[in-house]
PQR file with spaces between the fields and no chain letter, atoms N, CA, C, O and H, PARSE charges and radii, in Angstrom:
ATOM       1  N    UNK     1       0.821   -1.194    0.000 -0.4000 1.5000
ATOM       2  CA   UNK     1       0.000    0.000    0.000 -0.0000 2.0000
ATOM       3  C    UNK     1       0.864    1.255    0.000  0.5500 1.7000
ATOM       4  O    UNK     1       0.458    2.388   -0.260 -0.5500 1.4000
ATOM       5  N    UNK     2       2.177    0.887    0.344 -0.4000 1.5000
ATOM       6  CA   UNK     2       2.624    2.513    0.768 -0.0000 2.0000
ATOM       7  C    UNK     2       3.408    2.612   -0.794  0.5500 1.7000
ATOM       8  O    UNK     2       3.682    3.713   -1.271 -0.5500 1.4000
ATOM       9  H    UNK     2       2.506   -0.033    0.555  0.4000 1.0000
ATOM      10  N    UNK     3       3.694    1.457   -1.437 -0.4000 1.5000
ATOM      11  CA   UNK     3       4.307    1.691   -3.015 -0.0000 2.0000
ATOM      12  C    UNK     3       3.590    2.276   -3.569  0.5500 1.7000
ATOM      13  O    UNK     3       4.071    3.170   -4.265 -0.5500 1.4000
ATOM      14  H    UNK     3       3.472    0.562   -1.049  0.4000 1.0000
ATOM      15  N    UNK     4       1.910    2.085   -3.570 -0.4000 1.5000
ATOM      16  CA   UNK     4       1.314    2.957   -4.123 -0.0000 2.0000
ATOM      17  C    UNK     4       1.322    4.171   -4.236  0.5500 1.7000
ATOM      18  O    UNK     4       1.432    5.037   -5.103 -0.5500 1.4000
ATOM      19  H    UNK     4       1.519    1.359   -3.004  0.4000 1.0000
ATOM      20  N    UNK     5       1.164    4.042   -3.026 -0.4000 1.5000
ATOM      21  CA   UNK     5       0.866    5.912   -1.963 -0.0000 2.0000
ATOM      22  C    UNK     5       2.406    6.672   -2.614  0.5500 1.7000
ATOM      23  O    UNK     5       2.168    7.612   -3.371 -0.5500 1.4000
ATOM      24  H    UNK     5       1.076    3.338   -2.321  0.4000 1.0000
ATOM      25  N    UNK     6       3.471    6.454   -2.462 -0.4000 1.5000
ATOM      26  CA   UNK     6       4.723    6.642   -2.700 -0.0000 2.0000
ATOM      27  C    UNK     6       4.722    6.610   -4.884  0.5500 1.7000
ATOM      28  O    UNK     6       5.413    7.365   -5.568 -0.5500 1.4000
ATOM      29  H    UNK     6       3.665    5.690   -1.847  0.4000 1.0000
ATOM      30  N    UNK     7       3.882    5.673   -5.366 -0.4000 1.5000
ATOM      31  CA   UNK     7       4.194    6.204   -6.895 -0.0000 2.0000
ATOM      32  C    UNK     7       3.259    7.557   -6.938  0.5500 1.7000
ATOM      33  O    UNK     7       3.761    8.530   -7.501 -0.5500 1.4000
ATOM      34  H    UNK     7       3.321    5.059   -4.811  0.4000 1.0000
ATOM      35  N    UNK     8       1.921    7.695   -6.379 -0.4000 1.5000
ATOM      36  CA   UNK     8       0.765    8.837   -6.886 -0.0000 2.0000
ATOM      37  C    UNK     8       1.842   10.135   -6.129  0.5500 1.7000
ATOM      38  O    UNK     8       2.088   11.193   -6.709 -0.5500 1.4000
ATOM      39  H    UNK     8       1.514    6.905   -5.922  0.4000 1.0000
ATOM      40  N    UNK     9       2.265    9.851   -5.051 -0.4000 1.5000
ATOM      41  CA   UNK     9       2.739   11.083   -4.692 -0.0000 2.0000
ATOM      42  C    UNK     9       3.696   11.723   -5.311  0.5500 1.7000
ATOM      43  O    UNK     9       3.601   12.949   -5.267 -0.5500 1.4000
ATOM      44  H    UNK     9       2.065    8.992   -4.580  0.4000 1.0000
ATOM      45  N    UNK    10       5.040   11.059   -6.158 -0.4000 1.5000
ATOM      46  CA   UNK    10       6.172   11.372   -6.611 -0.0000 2.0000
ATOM      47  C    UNK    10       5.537   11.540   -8.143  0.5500 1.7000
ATOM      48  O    UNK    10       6.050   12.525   -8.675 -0.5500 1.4000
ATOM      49  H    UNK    10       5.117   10.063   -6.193  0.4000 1.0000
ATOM      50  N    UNK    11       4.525   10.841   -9.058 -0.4000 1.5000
ATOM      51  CA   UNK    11       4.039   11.244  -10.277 -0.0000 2.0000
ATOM      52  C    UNK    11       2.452   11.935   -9.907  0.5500 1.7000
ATOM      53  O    UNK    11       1.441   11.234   -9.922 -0.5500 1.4000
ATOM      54  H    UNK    11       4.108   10.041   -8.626  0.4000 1.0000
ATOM      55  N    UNK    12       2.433   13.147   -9.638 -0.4000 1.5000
ATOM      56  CA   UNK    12       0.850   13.598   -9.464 -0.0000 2.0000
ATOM      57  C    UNK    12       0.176   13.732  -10.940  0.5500 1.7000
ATOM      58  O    UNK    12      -0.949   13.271  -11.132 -0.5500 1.4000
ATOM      59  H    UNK    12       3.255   13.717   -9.625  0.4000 1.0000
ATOM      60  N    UNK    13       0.828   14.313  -11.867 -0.4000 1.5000
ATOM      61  CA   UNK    13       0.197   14.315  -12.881 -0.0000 2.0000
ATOM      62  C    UNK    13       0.091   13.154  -13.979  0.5500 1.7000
ATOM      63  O    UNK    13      -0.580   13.207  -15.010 -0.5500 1.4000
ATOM      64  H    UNK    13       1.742   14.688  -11.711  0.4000 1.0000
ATOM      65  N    UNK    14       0.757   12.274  -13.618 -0.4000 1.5000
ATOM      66  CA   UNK    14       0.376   10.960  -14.156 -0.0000 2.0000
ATOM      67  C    UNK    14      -0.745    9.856  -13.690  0.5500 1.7000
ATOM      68  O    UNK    14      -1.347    8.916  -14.211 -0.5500 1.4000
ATOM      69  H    UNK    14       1.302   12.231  -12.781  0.4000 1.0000
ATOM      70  N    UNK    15      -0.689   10.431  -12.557 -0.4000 1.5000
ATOM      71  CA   UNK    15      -1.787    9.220  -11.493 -0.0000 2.0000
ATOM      72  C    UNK    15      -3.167   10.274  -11.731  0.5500 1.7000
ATOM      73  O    UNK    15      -4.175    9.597  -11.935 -0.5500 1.4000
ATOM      74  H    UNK    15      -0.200   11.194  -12.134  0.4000 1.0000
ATOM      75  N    UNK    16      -3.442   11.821  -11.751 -0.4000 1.5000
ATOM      76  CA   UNK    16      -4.618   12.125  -12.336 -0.0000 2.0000
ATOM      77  C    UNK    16      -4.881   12.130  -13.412  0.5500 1.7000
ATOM      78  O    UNK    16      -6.106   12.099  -13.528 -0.5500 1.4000
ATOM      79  H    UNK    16      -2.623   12.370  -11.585  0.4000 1.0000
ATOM      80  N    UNK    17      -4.199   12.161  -14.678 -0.4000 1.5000
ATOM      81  CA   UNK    17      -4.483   11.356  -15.949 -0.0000 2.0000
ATOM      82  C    UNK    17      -4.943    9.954  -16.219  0.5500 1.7000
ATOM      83  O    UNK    17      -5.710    9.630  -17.127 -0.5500 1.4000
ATOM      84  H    UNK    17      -3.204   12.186  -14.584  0.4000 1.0000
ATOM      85  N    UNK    18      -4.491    9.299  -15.492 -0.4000 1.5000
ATOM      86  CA   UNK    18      -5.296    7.794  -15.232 -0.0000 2.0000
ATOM      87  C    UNK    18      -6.807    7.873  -14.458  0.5500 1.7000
ATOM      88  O    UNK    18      -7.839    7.316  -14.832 -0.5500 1.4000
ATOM      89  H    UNK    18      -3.868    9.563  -14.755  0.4000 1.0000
ATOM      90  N    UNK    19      -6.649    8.594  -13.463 -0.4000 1.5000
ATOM      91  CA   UNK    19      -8.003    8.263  -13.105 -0.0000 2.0000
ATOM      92  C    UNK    19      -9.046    9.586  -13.724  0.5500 1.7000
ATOM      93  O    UNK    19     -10.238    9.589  -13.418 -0.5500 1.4000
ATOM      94  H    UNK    19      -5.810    9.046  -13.159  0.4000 1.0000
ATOM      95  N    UNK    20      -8.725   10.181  -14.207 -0.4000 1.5000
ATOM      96  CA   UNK    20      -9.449   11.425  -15.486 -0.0000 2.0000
ATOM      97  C    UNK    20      -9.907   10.414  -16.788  0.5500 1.7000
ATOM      98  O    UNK    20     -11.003   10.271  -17.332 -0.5500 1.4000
ATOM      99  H    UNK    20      -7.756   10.179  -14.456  0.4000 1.0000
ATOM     100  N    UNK    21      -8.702    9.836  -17.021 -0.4000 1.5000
ATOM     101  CA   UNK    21      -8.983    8.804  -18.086 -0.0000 2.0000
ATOM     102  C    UNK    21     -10.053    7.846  -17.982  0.5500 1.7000
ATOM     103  O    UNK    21     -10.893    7.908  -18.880 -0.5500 1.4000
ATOM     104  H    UNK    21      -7.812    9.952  -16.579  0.4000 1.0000
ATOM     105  N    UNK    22     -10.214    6.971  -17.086 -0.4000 1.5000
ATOM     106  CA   UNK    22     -10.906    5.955  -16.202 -0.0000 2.0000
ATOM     107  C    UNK    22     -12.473    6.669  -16.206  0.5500 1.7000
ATOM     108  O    UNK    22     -13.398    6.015  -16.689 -0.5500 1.4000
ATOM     109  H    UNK    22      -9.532    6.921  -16.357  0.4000 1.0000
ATOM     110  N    UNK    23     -12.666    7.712  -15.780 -0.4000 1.5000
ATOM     111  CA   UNK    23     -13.898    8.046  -15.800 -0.0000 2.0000
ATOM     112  C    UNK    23     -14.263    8.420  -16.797  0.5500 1.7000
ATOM     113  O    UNK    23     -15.430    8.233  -17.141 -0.5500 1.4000
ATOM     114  H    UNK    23     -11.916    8.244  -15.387  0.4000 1.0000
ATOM     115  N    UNK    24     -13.434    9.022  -17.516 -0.4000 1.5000
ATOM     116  CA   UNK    24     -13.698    9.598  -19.108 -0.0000 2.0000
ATOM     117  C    UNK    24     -14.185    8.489  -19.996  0.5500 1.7000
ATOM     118  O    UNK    24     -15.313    8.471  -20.488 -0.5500 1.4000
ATOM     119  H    UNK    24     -12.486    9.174  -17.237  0.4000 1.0000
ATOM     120  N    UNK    25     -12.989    7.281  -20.225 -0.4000 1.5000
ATOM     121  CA   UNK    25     -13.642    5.955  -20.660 -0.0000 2.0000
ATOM     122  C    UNK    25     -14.941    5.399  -19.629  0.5500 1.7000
ATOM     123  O    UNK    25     -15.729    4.550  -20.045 -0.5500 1.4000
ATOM     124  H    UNK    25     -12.073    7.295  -19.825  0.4000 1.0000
ATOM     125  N    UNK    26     -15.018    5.800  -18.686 -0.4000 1.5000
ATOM     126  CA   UNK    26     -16.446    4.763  -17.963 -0.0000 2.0000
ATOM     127  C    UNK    26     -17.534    5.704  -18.700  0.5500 1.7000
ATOM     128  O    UNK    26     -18.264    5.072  -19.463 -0.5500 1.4000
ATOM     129  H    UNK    26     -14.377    6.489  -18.347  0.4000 1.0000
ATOM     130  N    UNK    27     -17.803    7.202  -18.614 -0.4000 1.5000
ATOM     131  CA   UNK    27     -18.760    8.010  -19.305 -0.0000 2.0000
ATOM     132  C    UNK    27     -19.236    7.249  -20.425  0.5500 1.7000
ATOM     133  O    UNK    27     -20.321    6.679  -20.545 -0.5500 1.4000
ATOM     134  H    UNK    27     -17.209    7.716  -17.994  0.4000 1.0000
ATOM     135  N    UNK    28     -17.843    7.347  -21.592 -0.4000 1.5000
ATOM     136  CA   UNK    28     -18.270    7.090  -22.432 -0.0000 2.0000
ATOM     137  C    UNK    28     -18.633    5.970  -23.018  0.5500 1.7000
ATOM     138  O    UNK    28     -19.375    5.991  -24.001 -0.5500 1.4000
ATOM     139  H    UNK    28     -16.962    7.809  -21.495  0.4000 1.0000
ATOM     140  N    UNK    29     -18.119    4.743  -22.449 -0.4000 1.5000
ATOM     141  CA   UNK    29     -18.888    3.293  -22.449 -0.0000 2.0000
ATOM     142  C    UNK    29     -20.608    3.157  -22.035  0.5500 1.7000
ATOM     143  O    UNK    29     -21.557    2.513  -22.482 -0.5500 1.4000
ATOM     144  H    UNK    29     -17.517    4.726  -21.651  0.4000 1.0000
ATOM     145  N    UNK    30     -20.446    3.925  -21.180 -0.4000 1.5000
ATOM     146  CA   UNK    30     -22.250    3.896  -20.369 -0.0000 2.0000
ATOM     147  C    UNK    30     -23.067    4.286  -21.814  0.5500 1.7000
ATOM     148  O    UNK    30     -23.647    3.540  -22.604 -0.5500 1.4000
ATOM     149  H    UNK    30     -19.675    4.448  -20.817  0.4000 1.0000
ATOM     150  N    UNK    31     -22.867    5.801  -21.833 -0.4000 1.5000
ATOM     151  CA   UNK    31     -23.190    6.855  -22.533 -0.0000 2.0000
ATOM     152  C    UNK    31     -23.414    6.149  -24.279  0.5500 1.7000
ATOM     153  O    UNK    31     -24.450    6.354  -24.912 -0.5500 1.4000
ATOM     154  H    UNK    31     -22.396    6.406  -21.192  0.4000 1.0000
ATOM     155  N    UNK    32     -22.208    5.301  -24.850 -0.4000 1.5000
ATOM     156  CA   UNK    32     -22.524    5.059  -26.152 -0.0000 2.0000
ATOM     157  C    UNK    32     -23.075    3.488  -26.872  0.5500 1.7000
ATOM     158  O    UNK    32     -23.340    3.061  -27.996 -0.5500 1.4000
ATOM     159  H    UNK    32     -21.367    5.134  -24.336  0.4000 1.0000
ATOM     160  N    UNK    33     -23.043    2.829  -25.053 -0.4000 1.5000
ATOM     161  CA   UNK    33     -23.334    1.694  -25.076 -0.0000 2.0000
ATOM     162  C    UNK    33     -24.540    1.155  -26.220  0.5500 1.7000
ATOM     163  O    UNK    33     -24.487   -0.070  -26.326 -0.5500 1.4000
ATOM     164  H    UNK    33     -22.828    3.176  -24.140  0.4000 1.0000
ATOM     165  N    UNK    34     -25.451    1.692  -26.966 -0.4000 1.5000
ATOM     166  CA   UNK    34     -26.476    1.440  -27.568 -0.0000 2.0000
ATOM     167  C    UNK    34     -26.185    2.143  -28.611  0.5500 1.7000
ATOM     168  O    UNK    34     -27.149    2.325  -29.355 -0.5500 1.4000
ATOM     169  H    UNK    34     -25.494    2.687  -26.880  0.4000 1.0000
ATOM     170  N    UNK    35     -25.017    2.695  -29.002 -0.4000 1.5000
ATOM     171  CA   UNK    35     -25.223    3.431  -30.148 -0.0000 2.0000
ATOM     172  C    UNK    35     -24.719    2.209  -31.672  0.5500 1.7000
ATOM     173  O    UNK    35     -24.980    2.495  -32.840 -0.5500 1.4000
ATOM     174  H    UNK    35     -24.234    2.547  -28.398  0.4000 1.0000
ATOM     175  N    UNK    36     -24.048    1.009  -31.277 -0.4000 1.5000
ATOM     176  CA   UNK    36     -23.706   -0.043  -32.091 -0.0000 2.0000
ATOM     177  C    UNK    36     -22.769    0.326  -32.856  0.5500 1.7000
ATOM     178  O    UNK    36     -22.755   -0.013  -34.040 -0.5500 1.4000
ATOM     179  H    UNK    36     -23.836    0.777  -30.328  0.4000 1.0000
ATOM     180  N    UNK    37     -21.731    1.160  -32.253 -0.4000 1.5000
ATOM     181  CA   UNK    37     -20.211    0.876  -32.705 -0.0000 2.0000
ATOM     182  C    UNK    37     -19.263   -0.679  -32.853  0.5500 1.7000
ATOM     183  O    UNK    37     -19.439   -1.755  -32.281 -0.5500 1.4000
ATOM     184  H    UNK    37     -21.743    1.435  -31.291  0.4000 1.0000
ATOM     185  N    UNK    38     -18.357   -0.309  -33.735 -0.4000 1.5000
ATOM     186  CA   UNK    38     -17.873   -1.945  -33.949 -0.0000 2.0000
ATOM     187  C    UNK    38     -16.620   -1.923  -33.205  0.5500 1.7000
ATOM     188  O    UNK    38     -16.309   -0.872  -32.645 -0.5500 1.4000
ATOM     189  H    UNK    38     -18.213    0.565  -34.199  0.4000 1.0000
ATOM     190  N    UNK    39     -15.949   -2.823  -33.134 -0.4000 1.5000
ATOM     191  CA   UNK    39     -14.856   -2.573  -32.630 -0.0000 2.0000
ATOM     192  C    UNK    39     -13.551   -1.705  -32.472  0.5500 1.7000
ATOM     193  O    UNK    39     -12.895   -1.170  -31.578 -0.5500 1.4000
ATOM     194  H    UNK    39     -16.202   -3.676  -33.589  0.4000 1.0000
ATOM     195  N    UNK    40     -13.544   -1.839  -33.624 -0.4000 1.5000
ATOM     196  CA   UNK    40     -12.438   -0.639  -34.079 -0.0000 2.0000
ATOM     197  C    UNK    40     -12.701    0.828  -33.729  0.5500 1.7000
ATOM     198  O    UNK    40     -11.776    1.639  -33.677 -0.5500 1.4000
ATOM     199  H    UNK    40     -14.077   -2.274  -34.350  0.4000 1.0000
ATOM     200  N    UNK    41     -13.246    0.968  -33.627 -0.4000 1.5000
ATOM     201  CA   UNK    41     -14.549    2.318  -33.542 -0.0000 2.0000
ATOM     202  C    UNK    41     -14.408    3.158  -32.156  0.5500 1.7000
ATOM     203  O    UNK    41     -14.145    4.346  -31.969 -0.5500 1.4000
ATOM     204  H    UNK    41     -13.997    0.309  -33.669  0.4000 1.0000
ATOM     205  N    UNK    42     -14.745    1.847  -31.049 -0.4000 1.5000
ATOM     206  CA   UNK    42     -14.723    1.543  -29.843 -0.0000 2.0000
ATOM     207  C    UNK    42     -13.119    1.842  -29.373  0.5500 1.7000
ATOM     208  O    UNK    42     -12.943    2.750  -28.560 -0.5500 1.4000
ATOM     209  H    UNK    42     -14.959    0.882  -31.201  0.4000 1.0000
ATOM     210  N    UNK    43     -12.055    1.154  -29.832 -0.4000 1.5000
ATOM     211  CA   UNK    43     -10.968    0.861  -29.922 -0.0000 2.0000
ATOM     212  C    UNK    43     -10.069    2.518  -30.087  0.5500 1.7000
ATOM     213  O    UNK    43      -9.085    2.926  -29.469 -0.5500 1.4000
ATOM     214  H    UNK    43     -12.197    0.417  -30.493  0.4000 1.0000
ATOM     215  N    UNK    44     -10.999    3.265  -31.314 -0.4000 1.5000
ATOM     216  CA   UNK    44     -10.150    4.600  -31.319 -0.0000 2.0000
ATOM     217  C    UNK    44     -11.219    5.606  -30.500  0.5500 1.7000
ATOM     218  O    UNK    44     -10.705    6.607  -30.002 -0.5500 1.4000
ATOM     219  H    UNK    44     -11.798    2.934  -31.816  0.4000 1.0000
ATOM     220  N    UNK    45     -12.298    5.468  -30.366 -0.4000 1.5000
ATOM     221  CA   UNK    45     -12.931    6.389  -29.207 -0.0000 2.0000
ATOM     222  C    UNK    45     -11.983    6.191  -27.950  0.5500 1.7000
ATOM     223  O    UNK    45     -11.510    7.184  -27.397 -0.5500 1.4000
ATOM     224  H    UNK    45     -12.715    4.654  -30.771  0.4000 1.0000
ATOM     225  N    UNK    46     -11.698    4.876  -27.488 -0.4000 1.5000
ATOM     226  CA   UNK    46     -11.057    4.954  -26.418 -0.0000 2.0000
ATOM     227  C    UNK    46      -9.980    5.726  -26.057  0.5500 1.7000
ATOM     228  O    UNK    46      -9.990    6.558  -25.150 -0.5500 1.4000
ATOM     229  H    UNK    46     -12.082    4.069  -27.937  0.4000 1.0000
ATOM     230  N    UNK    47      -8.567    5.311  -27.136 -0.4000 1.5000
ATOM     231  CA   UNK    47      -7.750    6.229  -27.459 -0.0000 2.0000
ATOM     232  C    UNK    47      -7.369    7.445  -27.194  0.5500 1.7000
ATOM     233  O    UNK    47      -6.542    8.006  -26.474 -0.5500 1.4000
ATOM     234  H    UNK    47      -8.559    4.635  -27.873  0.4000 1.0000
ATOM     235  N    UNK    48      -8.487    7.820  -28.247 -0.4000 1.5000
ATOM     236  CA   UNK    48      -8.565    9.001  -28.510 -0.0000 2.0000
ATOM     237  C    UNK    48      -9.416   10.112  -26.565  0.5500 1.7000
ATOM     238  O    UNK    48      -8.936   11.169  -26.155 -0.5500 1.4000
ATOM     239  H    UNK    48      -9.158    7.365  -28.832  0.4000 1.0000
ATOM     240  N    UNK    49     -10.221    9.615  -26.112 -0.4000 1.5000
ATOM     241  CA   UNK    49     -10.803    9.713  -24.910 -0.0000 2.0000
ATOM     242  C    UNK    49      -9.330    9.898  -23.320  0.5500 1.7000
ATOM     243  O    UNK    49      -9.292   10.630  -22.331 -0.5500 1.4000
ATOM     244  H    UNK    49     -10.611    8.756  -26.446  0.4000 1.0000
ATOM     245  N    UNK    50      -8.276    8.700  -23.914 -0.4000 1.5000
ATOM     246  CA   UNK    50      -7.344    9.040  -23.553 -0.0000 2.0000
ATOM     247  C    UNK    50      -6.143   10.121  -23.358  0.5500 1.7000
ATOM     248  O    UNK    50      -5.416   10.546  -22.459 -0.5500 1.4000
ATOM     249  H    UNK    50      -8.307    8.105  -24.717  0.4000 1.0000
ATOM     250  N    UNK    51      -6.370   10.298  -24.701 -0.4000 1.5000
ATOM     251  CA   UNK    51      -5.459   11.033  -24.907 -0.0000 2.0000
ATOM     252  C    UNK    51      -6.094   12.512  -24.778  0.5500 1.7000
ATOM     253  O    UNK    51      -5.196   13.267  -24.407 -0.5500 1.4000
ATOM     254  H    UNK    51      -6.960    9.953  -25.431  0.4000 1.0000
ATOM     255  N    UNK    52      -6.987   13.019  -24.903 -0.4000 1.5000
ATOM     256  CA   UNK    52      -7.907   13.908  -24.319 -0.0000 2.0000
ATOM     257  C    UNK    52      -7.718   14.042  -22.990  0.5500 1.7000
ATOM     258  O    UNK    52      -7.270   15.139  -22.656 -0.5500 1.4000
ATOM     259  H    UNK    52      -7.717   12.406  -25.205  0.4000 1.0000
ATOM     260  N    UNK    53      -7.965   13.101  -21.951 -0.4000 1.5000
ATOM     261  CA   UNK    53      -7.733   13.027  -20.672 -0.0000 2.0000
ATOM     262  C    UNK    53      -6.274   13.771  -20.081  0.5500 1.7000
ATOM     263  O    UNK    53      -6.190   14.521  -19.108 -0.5500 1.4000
ATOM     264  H    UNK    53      -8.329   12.210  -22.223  0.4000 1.0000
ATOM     265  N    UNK    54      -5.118   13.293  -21.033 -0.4000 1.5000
ATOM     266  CA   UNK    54      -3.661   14.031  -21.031 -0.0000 2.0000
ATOM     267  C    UNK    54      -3.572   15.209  -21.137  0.5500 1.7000
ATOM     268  O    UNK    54      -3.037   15.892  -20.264 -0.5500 1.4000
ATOM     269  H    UNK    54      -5.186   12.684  -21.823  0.4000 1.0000
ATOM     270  N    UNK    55      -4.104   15.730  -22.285 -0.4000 1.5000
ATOM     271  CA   UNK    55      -4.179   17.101  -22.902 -0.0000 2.0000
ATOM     272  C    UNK    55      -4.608   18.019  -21.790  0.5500 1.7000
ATOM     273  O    UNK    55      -4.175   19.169  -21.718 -0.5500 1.4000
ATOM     274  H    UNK    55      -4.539   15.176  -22.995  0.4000 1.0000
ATOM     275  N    UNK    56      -5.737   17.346  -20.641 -0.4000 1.5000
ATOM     276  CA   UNK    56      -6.244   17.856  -19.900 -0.0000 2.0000
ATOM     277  C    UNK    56      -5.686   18.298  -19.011  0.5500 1.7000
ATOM     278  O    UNK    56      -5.799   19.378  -18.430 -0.5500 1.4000
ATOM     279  H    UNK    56      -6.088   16.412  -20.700  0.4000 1.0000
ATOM     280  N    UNK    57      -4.921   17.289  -18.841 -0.4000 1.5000
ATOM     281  CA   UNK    57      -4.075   17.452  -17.049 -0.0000 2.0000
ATOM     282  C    UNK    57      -2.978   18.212  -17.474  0.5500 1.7000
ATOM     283  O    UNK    57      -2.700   19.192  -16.784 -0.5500 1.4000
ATOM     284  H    UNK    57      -4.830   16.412  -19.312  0.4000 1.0000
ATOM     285  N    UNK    58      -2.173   17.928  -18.639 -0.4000 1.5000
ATOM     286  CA   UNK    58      -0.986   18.732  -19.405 -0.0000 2.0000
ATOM     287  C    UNK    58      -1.303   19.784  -19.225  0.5500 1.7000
ATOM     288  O    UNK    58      -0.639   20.416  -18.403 -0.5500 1.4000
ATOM     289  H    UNK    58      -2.399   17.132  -19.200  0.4000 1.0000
ATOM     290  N    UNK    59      -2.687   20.599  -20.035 -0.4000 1.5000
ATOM     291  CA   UNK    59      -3.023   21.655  -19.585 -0.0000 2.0000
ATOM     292  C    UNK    59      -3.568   22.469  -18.695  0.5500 1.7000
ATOM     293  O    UNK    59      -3.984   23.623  -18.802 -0.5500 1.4000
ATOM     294  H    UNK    59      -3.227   20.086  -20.703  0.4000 1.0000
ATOM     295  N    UNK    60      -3.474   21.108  -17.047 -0.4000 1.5000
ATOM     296  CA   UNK    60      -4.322   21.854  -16.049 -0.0000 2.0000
ATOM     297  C    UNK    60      -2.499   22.460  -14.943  0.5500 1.7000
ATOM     298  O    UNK    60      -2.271   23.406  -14.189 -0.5500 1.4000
ATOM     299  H    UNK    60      -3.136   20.171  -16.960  0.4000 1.0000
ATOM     300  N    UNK    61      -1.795   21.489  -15.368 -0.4000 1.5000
ATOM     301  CA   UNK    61      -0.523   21.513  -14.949 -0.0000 2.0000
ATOM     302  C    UNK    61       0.135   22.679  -15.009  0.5500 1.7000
ATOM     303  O    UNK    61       0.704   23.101  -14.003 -0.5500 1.4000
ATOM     304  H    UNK    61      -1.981   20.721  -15.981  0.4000 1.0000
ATOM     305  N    UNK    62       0.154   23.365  -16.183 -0.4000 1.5000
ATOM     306  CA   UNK    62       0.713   24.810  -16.713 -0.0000 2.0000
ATOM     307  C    UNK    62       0.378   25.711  -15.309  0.5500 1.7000
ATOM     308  O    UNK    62       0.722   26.893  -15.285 -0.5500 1.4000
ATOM     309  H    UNK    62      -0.309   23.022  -17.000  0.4000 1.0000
ATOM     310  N    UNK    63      -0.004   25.371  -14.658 -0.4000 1.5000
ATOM     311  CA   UNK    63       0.075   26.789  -13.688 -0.0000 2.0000
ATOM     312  C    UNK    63       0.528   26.313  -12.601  0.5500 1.7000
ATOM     313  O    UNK    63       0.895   27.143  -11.769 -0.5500 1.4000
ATOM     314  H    UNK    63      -0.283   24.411  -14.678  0.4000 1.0000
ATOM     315  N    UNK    64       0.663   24.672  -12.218 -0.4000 1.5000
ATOM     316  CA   UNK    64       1.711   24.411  -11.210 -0.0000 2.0000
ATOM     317  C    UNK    64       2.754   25.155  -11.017  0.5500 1.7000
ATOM     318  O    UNK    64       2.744   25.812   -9.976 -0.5500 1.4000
ATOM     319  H    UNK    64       0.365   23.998  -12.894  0.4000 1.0000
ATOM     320  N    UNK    65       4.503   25.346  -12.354 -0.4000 1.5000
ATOM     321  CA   UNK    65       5.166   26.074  -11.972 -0.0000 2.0000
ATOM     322  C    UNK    65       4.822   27.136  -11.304  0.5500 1.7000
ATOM     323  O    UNK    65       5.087   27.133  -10.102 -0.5500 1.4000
ATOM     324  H    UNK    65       4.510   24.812  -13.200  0.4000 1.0000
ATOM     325  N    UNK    66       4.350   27.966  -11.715 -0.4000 1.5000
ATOM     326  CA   UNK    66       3.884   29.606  -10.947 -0.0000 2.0000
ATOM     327  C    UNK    66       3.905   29.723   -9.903  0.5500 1.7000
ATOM     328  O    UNK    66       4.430   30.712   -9.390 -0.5500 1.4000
ATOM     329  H    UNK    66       4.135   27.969  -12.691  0.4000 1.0000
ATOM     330  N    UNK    67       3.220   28.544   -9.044 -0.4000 1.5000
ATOM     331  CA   UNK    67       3.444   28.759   -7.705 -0.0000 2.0000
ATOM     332  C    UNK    67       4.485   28.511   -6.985  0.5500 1.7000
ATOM     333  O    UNK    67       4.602   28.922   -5.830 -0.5500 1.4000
ATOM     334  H    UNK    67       2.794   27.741   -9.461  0.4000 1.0000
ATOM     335  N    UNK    68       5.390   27.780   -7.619 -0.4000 1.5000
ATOM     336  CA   UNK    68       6.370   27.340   -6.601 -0.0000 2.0000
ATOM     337  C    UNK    68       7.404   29.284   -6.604  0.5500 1.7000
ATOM     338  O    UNK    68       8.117   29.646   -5.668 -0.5500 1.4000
ATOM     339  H    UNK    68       5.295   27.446   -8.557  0.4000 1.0000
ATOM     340  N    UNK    69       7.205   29.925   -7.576 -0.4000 1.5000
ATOM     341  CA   UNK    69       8.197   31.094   -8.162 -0.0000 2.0000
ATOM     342  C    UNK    69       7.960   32.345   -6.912  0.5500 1.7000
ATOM     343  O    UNK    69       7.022   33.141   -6.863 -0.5500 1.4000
ATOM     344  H    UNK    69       6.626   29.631   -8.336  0.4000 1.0000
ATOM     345  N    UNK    70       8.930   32.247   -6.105 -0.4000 1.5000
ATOM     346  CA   UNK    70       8.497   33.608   -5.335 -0.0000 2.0000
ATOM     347  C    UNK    70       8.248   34.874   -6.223  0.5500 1.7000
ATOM     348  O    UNK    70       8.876   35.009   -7.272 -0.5500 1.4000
ATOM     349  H    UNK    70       9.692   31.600   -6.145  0.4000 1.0000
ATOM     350  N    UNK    71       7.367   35.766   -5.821 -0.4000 1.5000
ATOM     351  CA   UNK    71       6.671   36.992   -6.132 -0.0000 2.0000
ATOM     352  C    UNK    71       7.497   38.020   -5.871  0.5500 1.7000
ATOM     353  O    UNK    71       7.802   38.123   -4.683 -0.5500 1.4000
ATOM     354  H    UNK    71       6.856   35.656   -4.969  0.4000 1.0000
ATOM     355  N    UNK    72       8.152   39.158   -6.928 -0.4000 1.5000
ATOM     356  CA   UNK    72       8.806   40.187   -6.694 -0.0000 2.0000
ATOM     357  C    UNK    72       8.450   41.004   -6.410  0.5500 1.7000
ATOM     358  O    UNK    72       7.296   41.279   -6.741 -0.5500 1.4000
ATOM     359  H    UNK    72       7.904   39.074   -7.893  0.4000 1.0000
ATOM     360  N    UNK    73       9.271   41.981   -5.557 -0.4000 1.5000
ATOM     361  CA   UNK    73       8.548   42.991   -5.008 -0.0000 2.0000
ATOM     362  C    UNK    73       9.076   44.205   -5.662  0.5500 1.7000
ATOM     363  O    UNK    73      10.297   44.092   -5.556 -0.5500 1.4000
ATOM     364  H    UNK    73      10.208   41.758   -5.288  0.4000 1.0000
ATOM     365  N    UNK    74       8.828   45.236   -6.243 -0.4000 1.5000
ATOM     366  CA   UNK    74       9.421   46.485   -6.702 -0.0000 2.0000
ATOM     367  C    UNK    74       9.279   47.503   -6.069  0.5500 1.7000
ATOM     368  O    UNK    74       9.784   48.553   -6.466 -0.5500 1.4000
ATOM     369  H    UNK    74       7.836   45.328   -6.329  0.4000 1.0000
């Protein structure tokens, strides 16, 4: 348990891309379940749902640095 605890803590933005991902693919399984996609279909929605999920956190990340940057004073 603590390997865990010890990978999410040292990769934060990798461990919320997985579980961003995870719900993103559960949405959209529920959600298109009846629409009678084929496999392949299924296969690059997923993907693609993934990689969306990245883009996300990539771009929720961009303002991490900032904070660590002390504030100048003039």
């Amino acid at each position: 348990m603590n390997s865990i605890r010890n990978i999410i803590t040292s990769h934060p933005n990798l461990s919320a891309w997985f579980v961003l991902a995870l719900g993103m693919v559960a949405i959209l399984v529920y959600e298109a379940r009846d629409v009678g996609l084929e496999a392949r279909q299924w296969f690059w929605l997923i993907v693609i749902t993934v990689l969306v999920a990245g883009a996300c956190i990539w771009i929720i990340s961009w303002g991490d640095d900032e904070e660590d940057e002390p504030q100048e004073q003039e």
